[in-house]
C-alpha positions in Angstrom: 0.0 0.0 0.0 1.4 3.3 -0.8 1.3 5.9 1.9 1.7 9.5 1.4 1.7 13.0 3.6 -1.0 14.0 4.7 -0.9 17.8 3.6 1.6 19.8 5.3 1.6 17.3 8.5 4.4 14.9 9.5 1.2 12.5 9.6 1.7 9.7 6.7 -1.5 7.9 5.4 -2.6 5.2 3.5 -3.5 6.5 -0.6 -6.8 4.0 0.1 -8.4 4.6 3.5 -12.1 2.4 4.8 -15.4 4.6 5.3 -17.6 3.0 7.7 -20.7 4.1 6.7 -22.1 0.7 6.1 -21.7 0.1 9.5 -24.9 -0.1 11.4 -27.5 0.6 9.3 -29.4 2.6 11.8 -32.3 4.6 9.0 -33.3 4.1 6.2 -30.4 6.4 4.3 -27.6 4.0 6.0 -29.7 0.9 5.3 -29.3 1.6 1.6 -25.4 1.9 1.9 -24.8 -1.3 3.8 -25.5 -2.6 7.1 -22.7 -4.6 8.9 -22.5 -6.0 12.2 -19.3 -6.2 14.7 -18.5 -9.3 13.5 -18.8 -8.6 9.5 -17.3 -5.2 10.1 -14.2 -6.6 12.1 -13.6 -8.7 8.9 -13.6 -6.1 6.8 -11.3 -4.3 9.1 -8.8 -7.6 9.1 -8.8 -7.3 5.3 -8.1 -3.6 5.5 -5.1 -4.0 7.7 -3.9 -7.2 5.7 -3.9 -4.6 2.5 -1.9 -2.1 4.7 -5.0 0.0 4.9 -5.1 1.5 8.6 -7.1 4.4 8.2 -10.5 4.4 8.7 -13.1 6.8 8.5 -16.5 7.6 10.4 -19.1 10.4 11.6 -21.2 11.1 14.8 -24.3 11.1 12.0 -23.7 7.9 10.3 -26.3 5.7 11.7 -27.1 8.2 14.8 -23.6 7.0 16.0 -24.1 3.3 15.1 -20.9 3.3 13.0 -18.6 4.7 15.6 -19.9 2.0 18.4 -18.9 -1.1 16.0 -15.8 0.5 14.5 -14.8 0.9 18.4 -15.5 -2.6 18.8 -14.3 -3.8 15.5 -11.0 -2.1 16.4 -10.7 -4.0 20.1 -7.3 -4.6 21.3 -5.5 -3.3 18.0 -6.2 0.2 18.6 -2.7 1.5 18.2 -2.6 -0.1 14.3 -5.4 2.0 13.4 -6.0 5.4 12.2 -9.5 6.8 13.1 -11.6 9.6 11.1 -14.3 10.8 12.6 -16.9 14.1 12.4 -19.2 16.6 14.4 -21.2 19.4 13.1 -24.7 18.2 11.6 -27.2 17.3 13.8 -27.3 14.7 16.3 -30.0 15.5 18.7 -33.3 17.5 18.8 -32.0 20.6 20.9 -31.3 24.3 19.6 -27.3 23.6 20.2 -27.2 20.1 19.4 -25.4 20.9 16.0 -23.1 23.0 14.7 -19.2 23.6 15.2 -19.9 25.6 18.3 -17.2 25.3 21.5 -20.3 23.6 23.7 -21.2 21.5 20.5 -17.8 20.5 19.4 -16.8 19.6 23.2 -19.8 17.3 23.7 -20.0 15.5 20.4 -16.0 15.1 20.8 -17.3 13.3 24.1 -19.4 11.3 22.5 -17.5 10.2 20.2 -14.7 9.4 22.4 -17.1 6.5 23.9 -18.9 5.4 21.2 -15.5 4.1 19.6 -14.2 3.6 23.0 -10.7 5.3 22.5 -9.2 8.0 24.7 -8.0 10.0 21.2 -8.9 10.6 17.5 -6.3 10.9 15.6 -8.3 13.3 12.8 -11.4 15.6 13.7 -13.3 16.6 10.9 -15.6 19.4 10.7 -18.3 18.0 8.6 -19.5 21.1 7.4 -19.5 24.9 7.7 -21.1 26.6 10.3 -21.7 30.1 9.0 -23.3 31.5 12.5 -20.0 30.6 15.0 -17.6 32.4 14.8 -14.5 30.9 12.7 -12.2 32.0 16.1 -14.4 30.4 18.3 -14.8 27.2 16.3 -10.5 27.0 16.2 -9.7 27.9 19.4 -12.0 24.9 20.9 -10.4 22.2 18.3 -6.5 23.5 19.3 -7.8 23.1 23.1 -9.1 19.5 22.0 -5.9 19.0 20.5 -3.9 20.9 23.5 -5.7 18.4 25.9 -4.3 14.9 23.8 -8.3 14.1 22.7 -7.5 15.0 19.2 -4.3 15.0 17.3 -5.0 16.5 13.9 -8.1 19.1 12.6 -9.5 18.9 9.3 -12.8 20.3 7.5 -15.1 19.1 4.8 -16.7 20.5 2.3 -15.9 24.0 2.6 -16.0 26.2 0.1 -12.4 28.2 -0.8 -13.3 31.3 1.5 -14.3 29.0 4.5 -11.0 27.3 4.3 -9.2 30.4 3.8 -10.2 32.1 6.1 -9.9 29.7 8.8 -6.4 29.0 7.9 -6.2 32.7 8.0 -7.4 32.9 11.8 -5.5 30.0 12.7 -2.1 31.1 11.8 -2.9 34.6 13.2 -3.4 32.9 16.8 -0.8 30.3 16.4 -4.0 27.5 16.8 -3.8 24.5 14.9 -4.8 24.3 11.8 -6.8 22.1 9.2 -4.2 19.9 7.5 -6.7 17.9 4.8 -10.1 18.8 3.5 -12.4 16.0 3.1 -14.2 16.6 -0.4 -16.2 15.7 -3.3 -13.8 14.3 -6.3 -14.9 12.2 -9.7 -14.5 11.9 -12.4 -18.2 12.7 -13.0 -17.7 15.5 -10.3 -14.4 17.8 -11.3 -15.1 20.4 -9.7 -13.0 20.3 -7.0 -10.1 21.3 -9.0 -11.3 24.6 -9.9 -10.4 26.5 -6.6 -10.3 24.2 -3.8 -7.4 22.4 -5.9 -5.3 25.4 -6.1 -5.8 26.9 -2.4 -4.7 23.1 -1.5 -1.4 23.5 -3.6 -0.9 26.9 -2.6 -1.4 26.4 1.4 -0.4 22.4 2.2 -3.9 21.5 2.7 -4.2 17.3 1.9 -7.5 16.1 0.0 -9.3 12.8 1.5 -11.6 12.1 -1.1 -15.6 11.0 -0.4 -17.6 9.2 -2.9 -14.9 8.5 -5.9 -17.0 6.5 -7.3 -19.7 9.6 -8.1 -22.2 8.2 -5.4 -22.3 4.6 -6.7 -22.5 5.5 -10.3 -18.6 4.6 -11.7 -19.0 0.9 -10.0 -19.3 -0.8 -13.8 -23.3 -1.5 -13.2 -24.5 1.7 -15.4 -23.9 2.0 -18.8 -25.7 3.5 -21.9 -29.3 2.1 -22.9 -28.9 -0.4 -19.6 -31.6 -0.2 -16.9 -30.5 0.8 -12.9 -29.3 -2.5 -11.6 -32.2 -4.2 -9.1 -29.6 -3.5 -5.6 -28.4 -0.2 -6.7 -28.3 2.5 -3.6 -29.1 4.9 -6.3 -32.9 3.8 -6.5 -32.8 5.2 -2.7 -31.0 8.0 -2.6 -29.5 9.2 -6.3 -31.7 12.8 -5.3 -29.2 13.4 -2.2 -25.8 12.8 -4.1 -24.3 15.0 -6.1 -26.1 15.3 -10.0 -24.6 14.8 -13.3 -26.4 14.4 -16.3 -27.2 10.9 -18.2 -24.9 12.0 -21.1 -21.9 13.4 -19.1 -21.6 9.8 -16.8 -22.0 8.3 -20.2 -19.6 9.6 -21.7 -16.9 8.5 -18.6 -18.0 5.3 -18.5 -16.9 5.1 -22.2 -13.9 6.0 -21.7 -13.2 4.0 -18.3 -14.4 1.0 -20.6 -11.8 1.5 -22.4 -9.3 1.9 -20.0 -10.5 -1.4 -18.4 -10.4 -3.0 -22.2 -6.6 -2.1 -22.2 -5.7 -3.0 -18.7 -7.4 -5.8 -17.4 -9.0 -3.8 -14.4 -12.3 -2.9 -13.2 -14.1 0.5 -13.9 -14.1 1.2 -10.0 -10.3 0.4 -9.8 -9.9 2.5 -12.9 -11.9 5.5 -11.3 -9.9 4.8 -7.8 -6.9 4.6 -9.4 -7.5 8.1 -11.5 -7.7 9.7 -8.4 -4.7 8.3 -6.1 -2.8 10.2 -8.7 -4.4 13.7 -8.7 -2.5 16.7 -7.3 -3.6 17.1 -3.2 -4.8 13.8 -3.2 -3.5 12.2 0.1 -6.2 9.4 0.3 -10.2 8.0 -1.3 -12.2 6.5 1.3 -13.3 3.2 0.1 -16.7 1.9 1.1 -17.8 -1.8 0.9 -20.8 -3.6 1.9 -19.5 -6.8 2.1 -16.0 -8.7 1.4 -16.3 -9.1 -2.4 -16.7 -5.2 -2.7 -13.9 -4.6 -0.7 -11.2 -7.1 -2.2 -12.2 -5.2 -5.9 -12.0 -1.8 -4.5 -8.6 -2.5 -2.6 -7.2 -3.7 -6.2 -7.1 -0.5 -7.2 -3.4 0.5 -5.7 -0.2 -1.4 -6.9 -0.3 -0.1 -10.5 -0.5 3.1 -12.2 -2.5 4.2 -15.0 -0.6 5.4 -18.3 0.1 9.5 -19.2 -2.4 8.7 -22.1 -5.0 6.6 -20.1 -5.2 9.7 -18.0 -5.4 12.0 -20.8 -8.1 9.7 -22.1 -9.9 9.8 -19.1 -8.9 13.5 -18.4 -10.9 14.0 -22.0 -14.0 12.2 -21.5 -14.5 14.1 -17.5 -13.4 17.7 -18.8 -16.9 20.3 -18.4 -16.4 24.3 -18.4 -16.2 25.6 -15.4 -18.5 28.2 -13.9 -17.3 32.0 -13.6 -14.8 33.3 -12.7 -12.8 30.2 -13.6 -13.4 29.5 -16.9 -12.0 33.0 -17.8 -9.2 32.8 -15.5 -8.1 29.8 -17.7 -7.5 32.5 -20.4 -4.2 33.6 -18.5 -2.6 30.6 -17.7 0.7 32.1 -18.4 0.3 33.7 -14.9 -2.4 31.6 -13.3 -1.2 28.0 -14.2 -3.9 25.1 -13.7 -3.2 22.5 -10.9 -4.0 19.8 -13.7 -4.0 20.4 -17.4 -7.1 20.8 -19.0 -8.7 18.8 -22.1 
């Protein structure tokens, strides 16, 4: 397994890393993603490790906390070969400060966490969204005395938009607080769009990218092709409305050229579209997900080999859309304002 830096931390981690969001299957939402038990999700675990996959990643919300209890399990008695990912910020409970990244809601859901995986530290704290009414300062300053006090070691965000990451790298160096060392985002190659600003502020400030859904929320697995109906067991029948959209012809048109790919090299789509990503600029690690072993063994296949410069371009090709203003006329002046990948 290759293992790279994890922005500008000293913090190395594996280039594939395990969500746990199958684990539980508390509502309805989870039920559609997967729904393992302790003893199916320590499996998966033992295959992770086997792979040299040790980091794994988890949320208060997934499953109402269901995913953190058997990950803790899961993880019994080999807690010091693990890596653990987990996030606060959306709603948890039914009161008027039970969400948010407020300093009395970030030091209870750290709490909470803290049990429910049964650990006395989290080695990255994610801030699963922005919180646009607490104060950026007051948000830092509790997750430096989290990480002051040894119940946290490193900070991170996710999805943020450019200014909320710049700005809270901004107040953090200003106080000498820690600061977020990866942003936990949205990359496909059905979803570029990622490389448009967040890319760049990545290069430019040592800011690593752990990658959610790289598979374009189910839709780059192999099972969707032109003229082809939505396979019977696809999540997407359940919740294709709250990922991320992308038109018929657009995914089309990737899969084509992943086809191709897979034509030339003997692999899957998935492992094509994993694979694509492990070699993007920023790109510290892409969280994984598997609902059972089968998924997981494919999925893991996708490190140990490198795609070709023209496979890339090829793929590079058939993902390329035009950017939204201000972007797609600040690609006019490249001479001055080079791109952080080149563009089709």
């Amino acid at each position: 397994m290759e293992y790279k830096q994890l922005g500008g931390s000293g913090l190395k981690v594996p280039v594939l890393s395990f969500g746990t969001g199958t684990f539980g299957g508390g509502n309805d939402f989870f039920r559609a993603w997967g729904s393992s038990d302790v003893a199916e999700a320590s499996r998966l675990i033992d295959m992770c490790l086997e792979a040299g996959v040790n980091l794994f990643d988890t949320a208060d919300v997934y499953s109402n906390g269901m995913s953190e209890e058997i990950l803790g399990k899961a993880i019994s008695g080999r807690r010091d070969n693990v890596l653990i990912s987990t996030k606060a910020t959306f709603r948890m409970r039914e009161g008027p400060n039970d969400l948010g990244s407020s300093r009395h809601h970030l030091i209870r859901a750290c709490e909470a966490s803290l049990r429910r995986l049964n650990t006395d530290y989290i080695d990255i704290y994610t801030m699963h969204g922005f919180d646009a009414l607490t104060p950026v300062e007051e948000t830092l300053r509790t997750l430096d005395d989290l990480v002051q006090t040894g119940k946290v070691r490193y900070i991170a965000c996710s999805n943020f938009s450019g200014w909320h990451l710049m700005k809270s790298l901004a107040v953090s160096e200003k106080y000498g607080w820690s600061r977020y060392v990866a942003h936990q985002a949205y990359y496909s190659l059905i979803g570029r769009e990622y490389e448009w600003e967040l890319m760049p502020l990545a290069l430019d400030q040592k800011v690593g990218t752990i990658v959610w859904s790289p598979l374009g929320w189910g839709r780059l697995t192999g099972k969707i092709r032109r003229n082809q109906p939505l396979p019977a067991g696809s999540r997407l029948h359940r919740t294709a409305d709250q990922g991320p959209p992308v038109s018929d012809e657009s995914l089309y048109k990737v899969v084509d050229a992943l086809d191709e790919v897979a034509t030339e090299t003997g692999k899957t789509v998935a492992q094509i579209a994993l694979n694509w990503l492990s070699q993007r600029p920023t790109v510290a690690s892409v969280i994984i997900g598997a609902r059972d072993e089968s998924q997981l063994r494919q999925n893991l296949g996708a490190d140990g080999w490198k795609l070709t410069e023209e496979q890339v371009a090829k793929l590079d090709a058939a993902s390329e859309t035009t950017p939204i203003y201000p972007y797609w006329h600040q690609r006019q002046f490249v001479e001055r304002n080079p791109l952080p990948v080149p563009s089709a």
